[in-house]
VEXDREN-2710 file (C-alpha; in Angstrom, 1 decimal):
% VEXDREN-2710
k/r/px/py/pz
1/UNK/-69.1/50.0/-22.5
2/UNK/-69.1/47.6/-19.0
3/UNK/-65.5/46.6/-20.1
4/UNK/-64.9/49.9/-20.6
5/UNK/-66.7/51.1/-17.3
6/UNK/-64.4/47.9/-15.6
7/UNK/-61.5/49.6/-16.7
8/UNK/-62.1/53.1/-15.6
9/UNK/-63.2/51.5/-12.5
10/UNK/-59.7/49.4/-11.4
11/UNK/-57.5/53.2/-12.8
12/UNK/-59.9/54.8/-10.3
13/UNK/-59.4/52.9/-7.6
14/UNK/-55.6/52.3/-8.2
15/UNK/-54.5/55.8/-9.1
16/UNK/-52.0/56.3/-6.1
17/UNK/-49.8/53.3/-7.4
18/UNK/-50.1/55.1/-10.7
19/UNK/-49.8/58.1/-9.9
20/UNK/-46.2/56.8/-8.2
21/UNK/-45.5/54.8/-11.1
22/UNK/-46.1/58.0/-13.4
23/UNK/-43.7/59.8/-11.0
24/UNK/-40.6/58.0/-10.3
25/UNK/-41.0/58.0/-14.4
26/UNK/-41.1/61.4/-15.0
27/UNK/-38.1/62.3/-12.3
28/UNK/-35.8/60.0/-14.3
29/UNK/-36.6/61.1/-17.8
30/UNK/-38.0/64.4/-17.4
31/UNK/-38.1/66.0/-20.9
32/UNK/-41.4/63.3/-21.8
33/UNK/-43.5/65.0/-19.2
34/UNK/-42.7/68.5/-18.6
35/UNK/-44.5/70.1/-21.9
36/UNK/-47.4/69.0/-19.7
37/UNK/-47.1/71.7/-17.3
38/UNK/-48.7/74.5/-20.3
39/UNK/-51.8/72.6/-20.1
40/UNK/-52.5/72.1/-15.9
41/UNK/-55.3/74.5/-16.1
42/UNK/-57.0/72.5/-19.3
43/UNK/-56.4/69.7/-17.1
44/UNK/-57.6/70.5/-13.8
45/UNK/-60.8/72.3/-16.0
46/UNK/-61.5/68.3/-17.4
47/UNK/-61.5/66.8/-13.8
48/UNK/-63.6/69.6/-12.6
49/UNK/-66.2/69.3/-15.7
50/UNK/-66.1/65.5/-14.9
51/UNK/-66.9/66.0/-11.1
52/UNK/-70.1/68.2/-12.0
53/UNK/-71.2/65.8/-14.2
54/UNK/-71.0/62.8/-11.0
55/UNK/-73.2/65.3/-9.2
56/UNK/-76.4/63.7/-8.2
57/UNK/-79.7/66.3/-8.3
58/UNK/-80.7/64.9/-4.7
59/UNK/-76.6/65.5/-3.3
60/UNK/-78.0/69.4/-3.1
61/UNK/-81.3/68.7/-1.0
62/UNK/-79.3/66.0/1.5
63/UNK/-77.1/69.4/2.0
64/UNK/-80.0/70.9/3.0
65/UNK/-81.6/68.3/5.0
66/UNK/-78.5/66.7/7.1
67/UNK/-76.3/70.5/7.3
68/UNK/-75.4/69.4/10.6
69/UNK/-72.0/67.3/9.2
70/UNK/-71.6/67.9/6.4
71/UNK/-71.1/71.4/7.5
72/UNK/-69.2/70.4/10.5
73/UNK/-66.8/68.7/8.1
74/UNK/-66.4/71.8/6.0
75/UNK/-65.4/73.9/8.4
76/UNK/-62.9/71.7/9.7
77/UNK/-61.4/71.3/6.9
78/UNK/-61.1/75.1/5.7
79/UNK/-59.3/75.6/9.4
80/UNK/-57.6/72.2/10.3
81/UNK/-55.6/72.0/7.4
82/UNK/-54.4/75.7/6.2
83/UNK/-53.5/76.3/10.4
84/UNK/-51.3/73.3/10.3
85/UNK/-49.7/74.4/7.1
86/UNK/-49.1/77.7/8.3
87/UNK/-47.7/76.1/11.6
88/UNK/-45.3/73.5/9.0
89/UNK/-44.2/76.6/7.1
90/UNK/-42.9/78.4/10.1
91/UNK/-41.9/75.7/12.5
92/UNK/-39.8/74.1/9.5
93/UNK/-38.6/77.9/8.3
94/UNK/-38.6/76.4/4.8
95/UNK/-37.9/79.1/1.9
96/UNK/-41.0/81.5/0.6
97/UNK/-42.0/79.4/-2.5
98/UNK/-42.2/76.2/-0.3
99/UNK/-44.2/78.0/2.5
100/UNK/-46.2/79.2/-0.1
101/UNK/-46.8/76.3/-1.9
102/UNK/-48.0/73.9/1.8
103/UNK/-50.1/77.0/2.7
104/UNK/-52.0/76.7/-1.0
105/UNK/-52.5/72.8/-0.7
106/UNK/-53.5/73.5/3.6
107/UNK/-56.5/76.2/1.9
108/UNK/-58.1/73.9/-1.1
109/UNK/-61.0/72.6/-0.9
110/UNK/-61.8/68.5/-1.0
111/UNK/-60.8/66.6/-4.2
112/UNK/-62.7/63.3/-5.8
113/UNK/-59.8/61.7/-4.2
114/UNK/-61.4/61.2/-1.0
115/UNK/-64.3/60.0/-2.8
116/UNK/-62.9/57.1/-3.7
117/UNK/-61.1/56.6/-0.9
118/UNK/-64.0/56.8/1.5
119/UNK/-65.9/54.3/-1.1
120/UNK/-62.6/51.8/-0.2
121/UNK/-62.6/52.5/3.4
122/UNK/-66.5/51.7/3.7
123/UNK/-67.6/55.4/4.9
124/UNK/-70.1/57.5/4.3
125/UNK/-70.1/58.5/0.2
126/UNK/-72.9/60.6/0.9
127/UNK/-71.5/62.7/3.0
128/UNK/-68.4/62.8/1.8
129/UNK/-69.5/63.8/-1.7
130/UNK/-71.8/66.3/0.1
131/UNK/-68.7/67.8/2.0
132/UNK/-66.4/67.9/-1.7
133/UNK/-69.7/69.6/-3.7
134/UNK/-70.0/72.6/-0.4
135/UNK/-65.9/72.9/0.1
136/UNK/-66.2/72.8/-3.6
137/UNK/-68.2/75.9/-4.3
138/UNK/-66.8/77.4/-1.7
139/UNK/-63.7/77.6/-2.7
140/UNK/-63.3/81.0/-4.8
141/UNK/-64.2/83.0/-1.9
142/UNK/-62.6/80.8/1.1
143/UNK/-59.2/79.9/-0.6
144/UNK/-58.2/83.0/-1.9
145/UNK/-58.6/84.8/1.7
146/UNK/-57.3/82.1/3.6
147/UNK/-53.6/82.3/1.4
148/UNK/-53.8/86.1/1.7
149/UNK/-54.1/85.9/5.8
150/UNK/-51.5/82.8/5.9
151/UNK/-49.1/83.8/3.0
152/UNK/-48.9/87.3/3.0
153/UNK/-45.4/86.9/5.2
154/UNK/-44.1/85.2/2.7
155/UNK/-45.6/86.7/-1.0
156/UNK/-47.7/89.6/-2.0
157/UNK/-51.1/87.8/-3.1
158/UNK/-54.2/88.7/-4.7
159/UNK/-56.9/87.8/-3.7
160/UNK/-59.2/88.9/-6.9
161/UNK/-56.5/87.2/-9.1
162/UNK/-56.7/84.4/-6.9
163/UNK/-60.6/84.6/-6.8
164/UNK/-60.6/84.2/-10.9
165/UNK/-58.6/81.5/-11.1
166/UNK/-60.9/79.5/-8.4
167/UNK/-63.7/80.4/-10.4
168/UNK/-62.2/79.2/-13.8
169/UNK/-60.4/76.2/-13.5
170/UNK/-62.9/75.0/-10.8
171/UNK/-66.6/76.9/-10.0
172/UNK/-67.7/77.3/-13.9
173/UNK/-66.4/73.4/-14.9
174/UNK/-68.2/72.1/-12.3
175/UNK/-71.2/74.0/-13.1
176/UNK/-70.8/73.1/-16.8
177/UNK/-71.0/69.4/-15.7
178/UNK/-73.6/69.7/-13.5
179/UNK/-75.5/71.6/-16.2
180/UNK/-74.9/69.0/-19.2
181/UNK/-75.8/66.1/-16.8
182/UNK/-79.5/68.1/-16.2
183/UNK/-79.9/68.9/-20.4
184/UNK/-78.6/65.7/-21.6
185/UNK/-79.3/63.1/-18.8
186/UNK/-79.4/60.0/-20.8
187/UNK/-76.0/60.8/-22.7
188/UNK/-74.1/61.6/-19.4
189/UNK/-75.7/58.1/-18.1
190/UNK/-74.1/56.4/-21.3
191/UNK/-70.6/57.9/-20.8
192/UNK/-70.3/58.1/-17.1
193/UNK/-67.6/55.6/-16.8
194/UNK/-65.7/57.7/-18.9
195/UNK/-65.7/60.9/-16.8
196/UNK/-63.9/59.4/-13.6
197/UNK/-61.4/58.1/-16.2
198/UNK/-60.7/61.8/-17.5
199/UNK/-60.4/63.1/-14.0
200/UNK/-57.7/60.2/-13.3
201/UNK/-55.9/60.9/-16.1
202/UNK/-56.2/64.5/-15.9
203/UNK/-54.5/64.5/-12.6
204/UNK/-52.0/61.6/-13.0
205/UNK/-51.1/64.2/-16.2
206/UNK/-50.9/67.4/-14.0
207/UNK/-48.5/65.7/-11.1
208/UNK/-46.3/63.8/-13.8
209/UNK/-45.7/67.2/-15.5
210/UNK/-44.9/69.0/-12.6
211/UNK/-42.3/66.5/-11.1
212/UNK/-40.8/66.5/-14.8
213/UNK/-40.2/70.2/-14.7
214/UNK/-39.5/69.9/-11.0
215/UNK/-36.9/67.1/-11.4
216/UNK/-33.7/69.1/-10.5
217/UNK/-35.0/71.2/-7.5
218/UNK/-36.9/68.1/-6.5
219/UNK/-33.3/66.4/-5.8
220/UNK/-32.3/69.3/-3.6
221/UNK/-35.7/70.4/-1.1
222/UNK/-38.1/67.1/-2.7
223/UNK/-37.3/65.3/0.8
224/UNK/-38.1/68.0/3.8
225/UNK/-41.2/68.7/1.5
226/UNK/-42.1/64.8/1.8
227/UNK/-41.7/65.4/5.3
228/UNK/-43.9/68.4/5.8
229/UNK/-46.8/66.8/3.7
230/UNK/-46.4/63.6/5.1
231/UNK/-47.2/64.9/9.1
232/UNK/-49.8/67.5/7.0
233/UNK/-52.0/64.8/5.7
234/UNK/-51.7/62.9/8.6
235/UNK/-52.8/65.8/11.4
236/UNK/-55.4/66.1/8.9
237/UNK/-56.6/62.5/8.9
238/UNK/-56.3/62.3/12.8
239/UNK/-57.9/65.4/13.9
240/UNK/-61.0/64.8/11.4
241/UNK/-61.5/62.4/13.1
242/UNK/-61.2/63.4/16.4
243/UNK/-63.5/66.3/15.2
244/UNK/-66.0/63.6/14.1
245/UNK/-66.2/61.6/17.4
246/UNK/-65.8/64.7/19.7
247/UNK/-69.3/65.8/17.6
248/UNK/-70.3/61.8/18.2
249/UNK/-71.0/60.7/14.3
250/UNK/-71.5/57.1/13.5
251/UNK/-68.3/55.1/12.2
252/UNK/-69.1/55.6/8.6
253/UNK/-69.3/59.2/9.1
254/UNK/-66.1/59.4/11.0
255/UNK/-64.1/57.9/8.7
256/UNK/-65.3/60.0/5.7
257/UNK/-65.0/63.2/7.5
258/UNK/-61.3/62.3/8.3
259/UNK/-60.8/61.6/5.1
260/UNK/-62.1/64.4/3.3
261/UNK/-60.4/66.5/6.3
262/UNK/-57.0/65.1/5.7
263/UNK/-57.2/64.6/1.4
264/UNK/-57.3/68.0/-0.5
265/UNK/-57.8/69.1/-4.1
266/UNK/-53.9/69.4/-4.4
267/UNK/-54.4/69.4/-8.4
268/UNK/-56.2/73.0/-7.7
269/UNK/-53.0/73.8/-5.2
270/UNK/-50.9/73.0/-8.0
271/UNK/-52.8/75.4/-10.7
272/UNK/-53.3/78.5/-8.8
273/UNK/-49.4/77.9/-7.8
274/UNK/-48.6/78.2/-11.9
275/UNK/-51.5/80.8/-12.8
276/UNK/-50.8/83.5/-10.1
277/UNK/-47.2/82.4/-8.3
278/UNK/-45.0/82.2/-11.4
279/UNK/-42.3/83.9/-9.4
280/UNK/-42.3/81.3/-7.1
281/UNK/-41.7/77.9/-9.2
282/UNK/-41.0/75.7/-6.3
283/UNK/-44.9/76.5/-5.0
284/UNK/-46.2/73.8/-7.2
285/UNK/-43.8/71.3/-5.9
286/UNK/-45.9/70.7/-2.4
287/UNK/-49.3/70.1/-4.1
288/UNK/-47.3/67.5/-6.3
289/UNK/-46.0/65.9/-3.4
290/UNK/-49.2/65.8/-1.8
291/UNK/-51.3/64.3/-4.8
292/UNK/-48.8/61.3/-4.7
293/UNK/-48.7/60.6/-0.7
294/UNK/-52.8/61.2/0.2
295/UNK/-53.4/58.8/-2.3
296/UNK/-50.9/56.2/-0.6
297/UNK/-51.7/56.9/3.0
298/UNK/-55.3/57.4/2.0
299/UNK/-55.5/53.9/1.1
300/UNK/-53.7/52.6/4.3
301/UNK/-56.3/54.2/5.9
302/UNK/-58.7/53.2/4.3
303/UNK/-57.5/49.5/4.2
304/UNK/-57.6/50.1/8.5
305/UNK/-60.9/51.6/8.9
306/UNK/-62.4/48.9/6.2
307/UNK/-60.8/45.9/8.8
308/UNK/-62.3/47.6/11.4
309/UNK/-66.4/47.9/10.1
310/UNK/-65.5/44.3/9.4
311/UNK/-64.7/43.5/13.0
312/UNK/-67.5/45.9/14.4
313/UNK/-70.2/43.7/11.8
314/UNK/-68.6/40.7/13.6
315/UNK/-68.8/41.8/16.9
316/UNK/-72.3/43.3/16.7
317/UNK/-73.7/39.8/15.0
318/UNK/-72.0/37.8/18.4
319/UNK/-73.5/40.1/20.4
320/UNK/-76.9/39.9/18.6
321/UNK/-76.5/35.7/18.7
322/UNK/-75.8/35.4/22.4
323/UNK/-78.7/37.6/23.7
END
C-alpha cells in the first residue's frame, strides 16, 4: 500500500505534464479517446466522491472559527473570475458556444487542483481546502445564477436545469464521500491513497476525451481560446493575490488565495457544458483548455512563490543572527 500511496502521490503531483501528455495524444489519434466523452458525468461524480472522502471533520469548524479568509477568498473568486470571463467574451467577440463555454469555467467553484498546487507552492492547505469545501457547496446555487446573468446574451439557460446538474455530479458525491469517510473511517484511512489517484485519473479521462472529440474544431478556434484562458487564469492568479495583500494575510495565505482564485473546477465547466449546452459543442472546449494550462502555470507559480518562502526563511534567520 506505501508503494502504492508513492505512486498516487508522484500522478498527483505531476498531473499537468500528464494531463498535456494525454492531450497532444488524443488530438493526433482522436477515435481512442473520444468514447470517453459518454461517461464525463460518471467521471467528474468519482473525483467529487473522492474529494468528500479527503474531507477532514475539523475542515468544517476551522470554517467557522477563521471565516474571515476563507470567506474573503470565496467571494473573490465567485466575482473575479466569471467578471473577467464575461469581459474576455465580449472584448474578444468570440462566437456564442466559446463565450459560453469561458463564462462556465469564470463561474465554477475551486477544484482539488489548487490543492495540490498550494501544497507545492508552500501555502496555506488549510485554507485553501477550506476555500474548495465552501466554493464547493456553494456551487449549485452560485453557478447556475452567475451563467444565467453573464450568458444569457449569448444562450437561453436554466438555471433549475443547471441547479440539478451542480447538485448531481458535484453536491451529493461530495456528500457521499464525506459520509462513507464518517461510517467507515478506518476503511477510507486504508484506501486514501487511492482516492486522489481516482480524481487524477478521472480528470486526465474527462479532458483527454473532450480534446478527442474536439480535435477538428480545436484546429480551427483551439488557439484564440488558449489565448483567452491563458490572460483568464492569470488575472485570476494576480488579482487573488492582490485581494489577499490589500486584506494584509500572511505569505502562506496569499499565495493559496491566489491560487484557489485563479485555478477553477474546469472538469465541472466541462460537464454542465455536455449535460445542459448540447447545442453548443464548442462550450466544453474552454474548460478543456483550461484544465491543461492551470495545471502548467499553476506549477510555475507555484515553483515562484516556493523560491520565495525560501528566501524570506533566509532572510528572516540573518536578520534573527545579527540582532
Amino acid at each position: 500500500m506505501e508503494k502504492f500511496s508513492r505512486i498516487s502521490d508522484k500522478i498527483t503531483q505531476n498531473i499537468g505534464l500528464i494531463i498535456v501528455i494525454f492531450s497532444v495524444v488524443a488530438y493526433f489519434v482522436p477515435d481512442y479517446f473520444s468514447w470517453m466523452t459518454n461517461y464525463t458525468t460518471i467521471f467528474l461524480a468519482l473525483a467529487m466522491f473522492g474529494m468528500g472522502t479527503s474531507i477532514e471533520a475539523d475542515a468544517f469548524k476551522k470554517i467557522l472559527k477563521n471565516p474571515r479568509d476563507i470567506f474573503i477568498g470565496s467571494l473573490a473568486q465567485f466575482t473575479i473570475m466569471p467578471l473577467i470571463a464575461w469581459i474576455l467574451a465580449l472584448g474578444f467577440n468570440v462566437n456564442r458556444d466559446i463565450a459560453l463555454g469561458v463564462i462556465l469555467v469564470g463561474s465554477c467553484p475551486g477544484g482539488t487542483a489548487s490543492n495540490v498546487i498550494t501544497h507545492i507552492a508552500g501555502g496555506n492547505v488549510s485554507l485553501s481546502v477550506s476555500m474548495t469545501i465552501l466554493s464547493t457547496l456553494l456551487a449549485p446555487l452560485v453557478t447556475p445564477f452567475l451563467v444565467y446573468l453573464l450568458a444569457g446574451r449569448w444562450v437561453e439557460v436554466s438555471i433549475l436545469a443547471m441547479f440539478k446538474s451542480v447538485v448531481t455530479v458535484v453536491l451529493i458525491p461530495v456528500l457521499m464521500g464525506i459520509f462513507a469517510k464518517k461510517l467507515s473511517p478506518e476503511k477510507m484511512e486504508k484506501s486514501k491513497s487511492i482516492f486522489p489517484l481516482i480524481s487524477s485519473l478521472a480528470i486526465i479521462l474527462i479532458i483527454s476525451g473532450i480534446i478527442g472529440a474536439n480535435s477538428e474544431k480545436i484546429a480551427k478556434s483551439g488557439l484564440i481560446v488558449l489565448l483567452i484562458v491563458m490572460i483568464h487564469n492569470a488575472l485570476g492568479l494576480l488579482l487573488g493575490l492582490g485581494v489577499s495583500k490589500l486584506f494584509k494575510m500572511d505569505y502562506d495565505k496569499q499565495t493559496a488565495l491566489s491560487i484557489e482564485v485563479g485555478m477553477q473546477n474546469s472538469g465541472l465547466a466541462i460537464q454542465l457544458a455536455t449535460a445542459n449546452f448540447a447545442l453548443n459543442p464548442l462550450a466544453t472546449l474552454p474548460g478543456a483548455i483550461f484544465s491543461i494550462w492551470h495545471n502548467i502555470s499553476g506549477s510555475i507559480f507555484a515553483s515562484i512563490r516556493r523560491k520565495d518562502v525560501k528566501e524570506i526563511a533566509l532572510a528572516r534567520e540573518k536578520y534573527k543572527k545579527n540582532r
